[in-house]
C-alpha positions as CSV (number, residue, x, y, z in Angstrom):
1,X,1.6,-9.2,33.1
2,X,2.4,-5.3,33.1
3,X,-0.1,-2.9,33.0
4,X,0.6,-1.2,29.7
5,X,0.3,-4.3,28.2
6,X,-3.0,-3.9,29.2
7,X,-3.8,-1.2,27.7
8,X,-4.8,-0.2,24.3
9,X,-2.7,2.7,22.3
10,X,-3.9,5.2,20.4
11,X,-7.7,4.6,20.4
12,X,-10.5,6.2,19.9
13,X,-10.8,6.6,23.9
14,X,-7.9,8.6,24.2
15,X,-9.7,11.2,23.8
16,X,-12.5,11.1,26.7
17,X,-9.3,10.7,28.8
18,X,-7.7,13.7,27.6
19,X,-10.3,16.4,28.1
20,X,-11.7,14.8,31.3
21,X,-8.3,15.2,32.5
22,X,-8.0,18.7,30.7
23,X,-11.4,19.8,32.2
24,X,-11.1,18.8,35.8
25,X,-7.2,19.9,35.7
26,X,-8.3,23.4,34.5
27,X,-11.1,23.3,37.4
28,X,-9.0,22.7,39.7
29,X,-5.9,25.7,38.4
30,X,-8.6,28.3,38.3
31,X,-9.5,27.6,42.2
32,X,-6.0,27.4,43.3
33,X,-5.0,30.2,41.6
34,X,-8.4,32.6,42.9
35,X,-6.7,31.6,46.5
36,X,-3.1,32.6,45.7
37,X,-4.9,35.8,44.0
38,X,-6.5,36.4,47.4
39,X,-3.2,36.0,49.0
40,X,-4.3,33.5,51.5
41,X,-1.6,32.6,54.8
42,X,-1.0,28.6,54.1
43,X,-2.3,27.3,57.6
44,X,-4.7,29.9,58.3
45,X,-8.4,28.4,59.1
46,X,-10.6,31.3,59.9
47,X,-12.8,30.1,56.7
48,X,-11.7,32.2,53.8
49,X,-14.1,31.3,51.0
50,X,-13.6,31.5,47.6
51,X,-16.0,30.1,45.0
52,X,-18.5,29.1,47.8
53,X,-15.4,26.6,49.0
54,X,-13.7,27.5,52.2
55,X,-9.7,27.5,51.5
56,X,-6.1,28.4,52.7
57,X,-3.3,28.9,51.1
58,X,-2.1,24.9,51.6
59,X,-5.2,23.4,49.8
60,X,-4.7,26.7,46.8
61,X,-1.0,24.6,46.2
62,X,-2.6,21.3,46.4
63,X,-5.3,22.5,43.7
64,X,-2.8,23.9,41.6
65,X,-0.2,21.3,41.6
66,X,-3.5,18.8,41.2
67,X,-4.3,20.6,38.3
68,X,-1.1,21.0,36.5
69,X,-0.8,17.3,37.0
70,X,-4.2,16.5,35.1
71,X,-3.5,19.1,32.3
72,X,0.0,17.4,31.8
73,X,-1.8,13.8,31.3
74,X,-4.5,16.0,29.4
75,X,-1.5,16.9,27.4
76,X,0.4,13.5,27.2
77,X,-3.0,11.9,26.9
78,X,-3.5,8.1,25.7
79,X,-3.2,5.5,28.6
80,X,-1.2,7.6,31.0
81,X,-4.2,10.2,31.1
82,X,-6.9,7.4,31.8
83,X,-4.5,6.2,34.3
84,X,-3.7,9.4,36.0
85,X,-7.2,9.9,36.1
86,X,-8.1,6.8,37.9
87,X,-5.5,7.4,40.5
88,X,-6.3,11.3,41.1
89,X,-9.7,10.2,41.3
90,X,-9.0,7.6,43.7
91,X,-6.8,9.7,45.8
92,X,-9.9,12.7,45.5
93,X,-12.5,10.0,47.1
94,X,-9.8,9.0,50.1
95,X,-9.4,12.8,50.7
96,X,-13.1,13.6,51.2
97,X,-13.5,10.5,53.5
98,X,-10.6,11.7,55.4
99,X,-12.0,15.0,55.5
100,X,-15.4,13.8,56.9
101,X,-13.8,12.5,59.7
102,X,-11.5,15.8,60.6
103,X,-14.3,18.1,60.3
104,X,-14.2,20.8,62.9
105,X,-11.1,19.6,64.7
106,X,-7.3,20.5,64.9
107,X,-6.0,18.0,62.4
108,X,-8.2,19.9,59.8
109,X,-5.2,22.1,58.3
110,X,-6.6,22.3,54.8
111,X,-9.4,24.2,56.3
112,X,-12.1,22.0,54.7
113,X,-16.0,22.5,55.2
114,X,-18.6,20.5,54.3
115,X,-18.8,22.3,50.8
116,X,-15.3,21.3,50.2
117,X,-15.8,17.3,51.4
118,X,-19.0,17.4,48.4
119,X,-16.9,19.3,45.7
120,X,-13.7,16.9,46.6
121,X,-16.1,13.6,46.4
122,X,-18.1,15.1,42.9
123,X,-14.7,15.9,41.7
124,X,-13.1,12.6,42.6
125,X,-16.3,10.6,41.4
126,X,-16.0,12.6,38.0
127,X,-12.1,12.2,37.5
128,X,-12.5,8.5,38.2
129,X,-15.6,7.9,35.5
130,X,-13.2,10.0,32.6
131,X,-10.2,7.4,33.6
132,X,-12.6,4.2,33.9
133,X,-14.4,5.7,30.7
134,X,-14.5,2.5,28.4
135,X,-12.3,0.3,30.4
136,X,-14.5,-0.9,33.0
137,X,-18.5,-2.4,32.3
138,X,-20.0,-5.7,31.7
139,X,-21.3,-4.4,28.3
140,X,-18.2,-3.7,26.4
141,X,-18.9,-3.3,22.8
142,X,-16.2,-6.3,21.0
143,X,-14.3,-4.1,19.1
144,X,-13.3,-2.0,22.3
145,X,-9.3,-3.0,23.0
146,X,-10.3,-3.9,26.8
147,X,-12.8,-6.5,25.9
148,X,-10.4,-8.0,23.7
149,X,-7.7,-8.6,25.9
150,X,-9.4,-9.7,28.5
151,X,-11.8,-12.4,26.4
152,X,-8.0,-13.1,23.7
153,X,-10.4,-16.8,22.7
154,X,-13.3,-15.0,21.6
155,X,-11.6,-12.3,19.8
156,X,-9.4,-14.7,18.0
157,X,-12.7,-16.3,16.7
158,X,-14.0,-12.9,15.6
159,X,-10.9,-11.7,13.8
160,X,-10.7,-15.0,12.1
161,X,-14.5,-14.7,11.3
162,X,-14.5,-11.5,9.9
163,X,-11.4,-12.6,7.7
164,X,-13.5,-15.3,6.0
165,X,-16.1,-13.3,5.8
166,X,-13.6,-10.7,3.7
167,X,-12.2,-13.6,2.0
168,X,-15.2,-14.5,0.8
169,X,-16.2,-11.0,-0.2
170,X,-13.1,-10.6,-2.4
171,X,-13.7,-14.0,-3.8
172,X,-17.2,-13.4,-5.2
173,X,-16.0,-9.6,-6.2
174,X,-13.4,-11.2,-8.2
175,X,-15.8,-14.2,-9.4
176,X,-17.4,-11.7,-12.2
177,X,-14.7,-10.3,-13.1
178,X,-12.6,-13.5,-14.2
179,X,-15.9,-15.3,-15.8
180,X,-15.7,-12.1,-18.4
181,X,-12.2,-12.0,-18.7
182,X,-12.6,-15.9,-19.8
183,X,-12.4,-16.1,-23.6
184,X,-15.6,-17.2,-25.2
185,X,-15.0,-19.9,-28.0
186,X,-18.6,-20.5,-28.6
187,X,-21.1,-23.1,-26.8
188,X,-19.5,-26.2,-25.4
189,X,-21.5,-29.4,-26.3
């Protein structure tokens, strides 16, 4: 089993995973480019803050290639947005646990504060729901192309259903229609 046979093309949900990805990529550019802007040294962790986040010039090219990354799968959009999503997201969540534990210490190169470990877990935690958007709940309307792969039986049985159900729709539209079209020779005895 691959994962893109997994996943459903072109649907409706392409969308939520295009402008989440859009939106948090375009979050992210704006921030790394206000600490290029500011012409910050790479290493340097005296706390430079720039949109109430403390920064350096290593975590402005990590925001920016971040968010170039997220507006290209905004752009490509489809599964490999909702994907790319999931995995930033993922990778966003690690980062802030990571960061929780080098707090104050040498190791801390990205020059993170506190601020920065709640915007990287809000932003990881809001990357991750636009890629899991639709693909992941126990409520999953039927017609959504998750639930149908992964309950195939079930779906079957619906399809077939609602073909009957057509079938039998065309049957008695075109039950009039041929009862007229009937020649009338008079009353049968």
């Amino acid at each position: 089993m691959r994962l893109r046979d997994e996943l459903p093309v072109d649907h409706r949900l392409a969308t939520v995973y295009r402008y989440g990805a859009g939106l948090c990529g375009a979050i992210l550019l704006l921030f790394g480019c206000l600490g290029f802007a500011d012409e910050l040294s790479p290493f340097d962790t005296d706390g430079t803050r720039i949109a109430g986040l403390s920064t350096n010039g290593l975590l402005s090219l990590i925001s920016v290639v971040f968010g170039l990354l997220l507006i290209g799968g905004a752009v490509v959009g489809g599964n490999i947005a909702s994907t790319l999503n999931m995995a930033v997201g993922t990778l966003f969540l690690l980062s802030g646990f990571v960061h929780i534990f080098i707090l104050d210490r040498p190791a801390n190169i990205l020059d993170f504060g506190m601020t920065n470990v709640l915007f990287t877990f809000v932003m990881g935690l809001l990357i991750l729901t636009f890629g899991m958007y639709g693909r992941v709940s126990g409520r999953l309307p039927h017609d959504n192309p998750y639930w149908r792969r992964r309950h195939p039986r079930e779906a079957a049985r619906e399809r077939l259903a609602a073909r009957r159900r057509q079938h039998a729709q065309a049957l008695l539209a075109g039950a009039p229609r041929a009862a007229a079209a009937a020649p009338v020779d008079g009353p049968r005895a």
